[in-house]
VMD Tcl script that draws the C-alpha trace (Angstrom):
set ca {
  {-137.59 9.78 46.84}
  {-139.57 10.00 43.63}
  {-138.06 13.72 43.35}
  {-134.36 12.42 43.57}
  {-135.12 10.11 40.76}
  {-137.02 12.18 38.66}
  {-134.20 14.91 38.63}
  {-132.47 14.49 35.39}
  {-129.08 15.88 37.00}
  {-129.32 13.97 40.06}
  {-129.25 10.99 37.58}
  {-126.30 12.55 35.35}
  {-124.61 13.19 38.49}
  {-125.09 9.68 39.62}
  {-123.89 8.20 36.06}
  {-120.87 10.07 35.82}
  {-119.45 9.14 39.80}
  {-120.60 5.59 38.89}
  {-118.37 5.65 35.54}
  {-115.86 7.54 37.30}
  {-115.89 4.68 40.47}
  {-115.97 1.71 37.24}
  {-112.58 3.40 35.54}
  {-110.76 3.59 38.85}
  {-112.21 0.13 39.38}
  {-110.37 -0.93 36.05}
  {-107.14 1.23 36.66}
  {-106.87 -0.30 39.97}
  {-107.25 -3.99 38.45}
  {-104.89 -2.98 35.49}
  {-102.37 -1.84 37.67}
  {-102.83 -5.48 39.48}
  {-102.45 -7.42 36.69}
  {-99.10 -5.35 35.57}
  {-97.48 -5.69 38.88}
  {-98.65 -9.58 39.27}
  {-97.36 -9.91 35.91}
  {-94.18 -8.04 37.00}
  {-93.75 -10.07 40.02}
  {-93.97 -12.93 38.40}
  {-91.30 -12.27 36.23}
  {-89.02 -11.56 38.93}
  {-90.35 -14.78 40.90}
  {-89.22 -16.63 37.92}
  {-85.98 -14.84 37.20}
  {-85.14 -15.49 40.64}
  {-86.09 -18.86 40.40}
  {-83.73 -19.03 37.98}
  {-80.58 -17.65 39.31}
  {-81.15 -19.56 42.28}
  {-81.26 -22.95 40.53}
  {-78.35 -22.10 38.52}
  {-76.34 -21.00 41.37}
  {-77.92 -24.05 43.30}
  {-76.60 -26.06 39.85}
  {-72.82 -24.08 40.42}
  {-72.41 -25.28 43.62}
  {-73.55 -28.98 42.72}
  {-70.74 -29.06 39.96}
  {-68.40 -27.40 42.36}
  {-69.32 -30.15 45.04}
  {-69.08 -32.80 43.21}
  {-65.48 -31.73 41.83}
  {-64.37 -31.47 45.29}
  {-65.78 -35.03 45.91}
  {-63.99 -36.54 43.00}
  {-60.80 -35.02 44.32}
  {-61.29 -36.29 48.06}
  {-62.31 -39.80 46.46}
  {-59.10 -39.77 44.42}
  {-57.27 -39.18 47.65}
  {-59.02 -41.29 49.22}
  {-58.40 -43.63 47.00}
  {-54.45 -43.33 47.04}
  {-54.56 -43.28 51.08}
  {-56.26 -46.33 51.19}
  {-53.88 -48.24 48.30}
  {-50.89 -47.20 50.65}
  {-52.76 -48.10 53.87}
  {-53.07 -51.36 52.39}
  {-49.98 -51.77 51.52}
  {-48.29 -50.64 54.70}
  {-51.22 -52.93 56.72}
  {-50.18 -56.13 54.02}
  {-46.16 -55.25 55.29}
  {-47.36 -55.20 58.63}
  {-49.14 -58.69 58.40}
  {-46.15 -60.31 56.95}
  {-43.77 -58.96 59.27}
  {-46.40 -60.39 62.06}
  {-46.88 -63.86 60.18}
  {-42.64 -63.90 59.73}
  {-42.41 -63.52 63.43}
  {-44.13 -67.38 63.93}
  {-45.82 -69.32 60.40}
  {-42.62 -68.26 58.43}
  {-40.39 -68.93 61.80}
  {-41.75 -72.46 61.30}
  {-42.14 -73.06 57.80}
  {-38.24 -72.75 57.34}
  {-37.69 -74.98 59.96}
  {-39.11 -77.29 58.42}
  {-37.10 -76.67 55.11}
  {-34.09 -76.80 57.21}
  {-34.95 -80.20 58.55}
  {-36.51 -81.65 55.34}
  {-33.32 -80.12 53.69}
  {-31.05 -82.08 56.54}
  {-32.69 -85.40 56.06}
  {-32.28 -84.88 52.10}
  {-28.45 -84.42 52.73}
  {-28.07 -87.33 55.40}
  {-29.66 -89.48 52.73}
  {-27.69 -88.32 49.79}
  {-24.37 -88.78 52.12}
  {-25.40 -92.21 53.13}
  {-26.41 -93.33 49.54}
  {-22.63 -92.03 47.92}
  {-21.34 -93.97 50.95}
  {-23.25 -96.93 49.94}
  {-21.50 -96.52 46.10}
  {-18.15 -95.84 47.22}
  {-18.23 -99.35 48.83}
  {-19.59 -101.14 46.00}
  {-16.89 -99.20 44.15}
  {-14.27 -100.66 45.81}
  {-15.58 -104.02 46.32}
  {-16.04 -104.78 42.64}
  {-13.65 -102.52 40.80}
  {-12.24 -102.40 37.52}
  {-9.83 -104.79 35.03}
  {-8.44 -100.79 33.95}
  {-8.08 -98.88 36.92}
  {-10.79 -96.32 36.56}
  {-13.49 -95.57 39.10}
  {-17.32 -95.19 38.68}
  {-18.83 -92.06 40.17}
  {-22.45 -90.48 39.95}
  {-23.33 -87.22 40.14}
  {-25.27 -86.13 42.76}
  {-24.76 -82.62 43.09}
  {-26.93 -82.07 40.03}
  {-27.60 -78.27 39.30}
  {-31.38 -77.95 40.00}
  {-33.55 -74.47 40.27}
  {-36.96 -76.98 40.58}
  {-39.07 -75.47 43.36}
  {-40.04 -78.00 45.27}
  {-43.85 -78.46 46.78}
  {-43.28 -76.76 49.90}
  {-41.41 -73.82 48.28}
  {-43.99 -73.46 45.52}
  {-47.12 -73.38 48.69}
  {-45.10 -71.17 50.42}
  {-44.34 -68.34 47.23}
  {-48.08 -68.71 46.60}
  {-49.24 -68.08 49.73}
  {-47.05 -64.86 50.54}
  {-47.66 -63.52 47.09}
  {-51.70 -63.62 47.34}
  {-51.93 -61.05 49.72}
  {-49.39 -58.63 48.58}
  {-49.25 -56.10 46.21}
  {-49.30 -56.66 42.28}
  {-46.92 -55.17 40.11}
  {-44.72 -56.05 36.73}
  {-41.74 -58.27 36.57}
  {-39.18 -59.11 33.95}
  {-38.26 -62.64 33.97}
  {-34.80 -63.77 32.76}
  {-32.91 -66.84 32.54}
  {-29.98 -67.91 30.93}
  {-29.27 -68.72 27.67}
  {-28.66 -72.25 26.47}
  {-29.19 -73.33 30.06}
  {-32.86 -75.28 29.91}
  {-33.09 -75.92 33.94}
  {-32.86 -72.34 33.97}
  {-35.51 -71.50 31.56}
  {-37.68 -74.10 33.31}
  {-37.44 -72.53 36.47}
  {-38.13 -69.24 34.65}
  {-41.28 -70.28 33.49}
  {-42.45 -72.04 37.12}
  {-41.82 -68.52 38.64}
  {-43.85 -66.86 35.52}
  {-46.36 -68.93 35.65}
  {-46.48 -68.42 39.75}
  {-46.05 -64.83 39.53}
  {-49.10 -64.81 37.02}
  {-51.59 -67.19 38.88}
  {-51.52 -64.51 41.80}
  {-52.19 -61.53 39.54}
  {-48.99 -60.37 38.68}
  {-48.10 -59.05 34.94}
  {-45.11 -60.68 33.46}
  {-43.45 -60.15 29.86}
  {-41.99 -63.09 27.84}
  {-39.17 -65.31 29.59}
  {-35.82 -63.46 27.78}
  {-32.86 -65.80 27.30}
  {-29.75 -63.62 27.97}
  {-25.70 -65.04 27.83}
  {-23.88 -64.00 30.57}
  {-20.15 -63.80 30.86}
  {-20.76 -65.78 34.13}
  {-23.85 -67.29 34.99}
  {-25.74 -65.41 38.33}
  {-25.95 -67.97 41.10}
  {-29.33 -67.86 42.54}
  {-31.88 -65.50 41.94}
  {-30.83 -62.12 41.06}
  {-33.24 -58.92 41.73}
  {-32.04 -56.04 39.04}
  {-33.35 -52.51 38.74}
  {-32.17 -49.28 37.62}
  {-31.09 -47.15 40.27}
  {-32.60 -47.20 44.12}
  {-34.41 -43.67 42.83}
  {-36.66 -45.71 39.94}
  {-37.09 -49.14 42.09}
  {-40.73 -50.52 42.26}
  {-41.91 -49.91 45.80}
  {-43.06 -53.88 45.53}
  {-39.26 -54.76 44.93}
  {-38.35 -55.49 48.70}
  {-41.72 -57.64 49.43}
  {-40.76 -59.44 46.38}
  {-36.88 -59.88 48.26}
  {-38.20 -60.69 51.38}
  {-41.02 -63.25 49.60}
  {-38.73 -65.03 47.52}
  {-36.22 -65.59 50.32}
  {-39.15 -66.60 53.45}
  {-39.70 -68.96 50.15}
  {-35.96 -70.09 51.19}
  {-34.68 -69.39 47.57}
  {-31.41 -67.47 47.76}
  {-31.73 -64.13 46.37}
  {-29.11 -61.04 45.60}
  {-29.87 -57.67 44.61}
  {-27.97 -55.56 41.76}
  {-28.12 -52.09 40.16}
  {-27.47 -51.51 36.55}
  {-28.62 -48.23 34.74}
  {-28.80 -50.60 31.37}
  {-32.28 -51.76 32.29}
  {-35.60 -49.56 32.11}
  {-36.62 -47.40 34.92}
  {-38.91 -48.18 37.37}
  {-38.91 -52.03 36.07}
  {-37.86 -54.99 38.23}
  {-36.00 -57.82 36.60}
  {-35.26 -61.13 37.79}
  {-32.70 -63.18 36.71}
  {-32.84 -66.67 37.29}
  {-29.29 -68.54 37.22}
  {-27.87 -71.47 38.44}
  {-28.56 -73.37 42.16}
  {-26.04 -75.81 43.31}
  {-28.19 -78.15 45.67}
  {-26.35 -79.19 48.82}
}
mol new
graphics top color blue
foreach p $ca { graphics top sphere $p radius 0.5 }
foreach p [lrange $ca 0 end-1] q [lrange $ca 1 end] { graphics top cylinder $p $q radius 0.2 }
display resetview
């Protein structure tokens, strides 16, 4: 053992395979530092890519989910409005069944009165008379386009649960029952969330009877137009419909004119 030591080129020998075995050692870890280093470069790149790809197909998502909400959206506003239609058609078949009934009796005792009260004057009329001949007469067939209590409870009430929309309210000029019934619809129309311009005062040729529904052409017509119709008339306010290309498209007017009470 002493001999092995002792022999200067066992010892060379010895040095060089231990420098040779501390190179390789050194290769080997420098080669394992350049491919940790080079893996975790790709890692990272990959990393990468995938969270901007993963970031792609968030955007892309949540497009798609804007667009189905929009739709959605629109579905629902014409479900709605097609579930509101069928309710009313439902509540016409029995509350509004009753609620004109009611107007048509209140409306019968009204005109038994009135005819009983004129009855009452034409007597006195004749019993006192005049030293000239002429005869006194009141008028009882006032024009009125007042909505009564009942009518007002019953616009209200129909109107609530509908759609909304815009209106343009006219009346007729120099005609102030007109313009005050005007402004009760506005101010109805309004309470229930509708949008309504200023009251215009227009001169007519010949005052509308009633209330008069106007748009441009069937093509342009509001889709609230016949719910407004049918509400105003379950109201028991009489109501016509007219086309004239003079007025803006895809606007309702309504015209309020002149009621003769019965």
């Amino acid at each position: 053992m002493n001999s092995w030591w002792n022999s200067i080129e066992t010892v060379n020998s010895f040095n060089t395979w231990m420098e040779i075995i501390t190179l390789l050692a050194a290769a080997v870890t420098l080669i394992s530092i350049v491919l940790l280093w080079r893996n975790g470069n790709l890692m990272a790149r990959h990393l990468i890519d995938r969270e901007r790809r993963a970031g792609k197909r968030i955007n892309a998502v949540e497009k798609a989910a804007e667009e189905i909400r929009k739709e959605l959206l629109a579905t629902q506003q014409n479900q709605d409005i097609a579930d509101q239609q069928r309710r009313l058609a439902l509540m016409d078949a029995e509350t509004l069944r009753k609620e004109m009934q009611s107007l048509r009796k209140r409306y019968s005792d009204a005109e038994g009165s009135l005819k009983s009260r004129i009855e009452a004057l034409k007597d006195i009329g004749n019993t006192q008379g005049t030293t000239q001949g002429s005869t006194t007469t009141q008028n009882f067939g006032m024009r009125t386009t007042q909505l009564d209590a009942q009518q007002r409870k019953m616009l209200m009430k129909l109107l609530k649960t509908g759609p909304k929309g815009e209106l343009d309210i006219i009346s007729v000029l120099d005609d102030p029952i007109s313009h005050k019934a005007a402004i009760e619809l506005k101010s109805i129309f309004e309470d229930q969330g509708w949008t309504t311009q200023d009251i215009v005062q227009s001169a007519f040729t010949q005052a509308p009877e009633g209330i008069v529904m106007v748009i441009h052409s069937k093509q342009t017509a509001p889709s609230y137009a016949k719910f407004i119709q049918r509400t105003l008339t379950s109201a028991g306010l009489p109501v016509s419909a007219q086309i004239n290309n003079k007025f803006r498209e895809w606007s309702l007017s309504i015209i309020v004119g002149q009621f003769e009470s019965a």
